[in-house]
N, C-alpha and C positions, 0 to 999 in steps of 0.2 A: 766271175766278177768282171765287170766290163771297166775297163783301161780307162784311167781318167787322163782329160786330154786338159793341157798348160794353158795357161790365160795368156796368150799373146793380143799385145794392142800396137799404135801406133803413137809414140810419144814424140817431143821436140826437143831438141839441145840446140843451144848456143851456140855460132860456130865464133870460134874467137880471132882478131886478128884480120877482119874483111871490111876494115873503115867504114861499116854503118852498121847498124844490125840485122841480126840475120841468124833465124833458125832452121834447123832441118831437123824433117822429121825419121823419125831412127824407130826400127824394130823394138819391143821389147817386152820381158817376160815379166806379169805379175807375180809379187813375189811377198806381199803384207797390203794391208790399205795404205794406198798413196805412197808404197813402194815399188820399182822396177829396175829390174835388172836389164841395162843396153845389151842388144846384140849389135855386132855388127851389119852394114849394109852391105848387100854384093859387091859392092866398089869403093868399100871404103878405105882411103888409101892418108894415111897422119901427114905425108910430106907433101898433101894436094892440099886439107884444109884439116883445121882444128879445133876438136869440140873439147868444149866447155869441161865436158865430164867421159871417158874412155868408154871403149866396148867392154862388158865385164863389168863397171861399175854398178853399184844398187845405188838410185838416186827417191829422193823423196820429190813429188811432182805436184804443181799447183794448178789448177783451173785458172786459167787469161783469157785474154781477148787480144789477138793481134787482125788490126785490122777490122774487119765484119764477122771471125771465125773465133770458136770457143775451141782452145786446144791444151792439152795436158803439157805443162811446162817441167823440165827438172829444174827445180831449183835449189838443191843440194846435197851434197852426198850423201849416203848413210853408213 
């Protein structure tokens, strides 16, 4: 039986606390429709900057437009 392989995408959090807005985009595991579990990034360090929603959390994510670009938003926990 051939190994099923993990839905990972590319989603965006909020970083909080950078006087204008501002997302980054962050690893993460599909996990339900329009649910994702964050991974951490290589470098991600809580005492450099602060996201909106932790590594480990399951967030529910919305379709936006920042800018010119269509990107997968968390916009809140689950």
């Amino acid at each position: 039986m051939p190994e099923q392989k993990a839905n990972f995408e590319t989603i965006y959090v909020r970083l909080l606390d950078e006087g204008t807005d501002v997302v980054r985009p962050v690893p993460a595991r599909l996990f339900g429709e329009d649910v994702y579990e964050l991974l951490p990034t290589p470098n991600y360090n809580p005492e450099d900057e602060t996201w909106e929603f932790l590594p480990g959390s399951k967030v529910v994510v919305q379709q936006t437009t920042i800018g010119n670009q269509e990107i997968q938003l968390a916009i809140a926990q689950r």
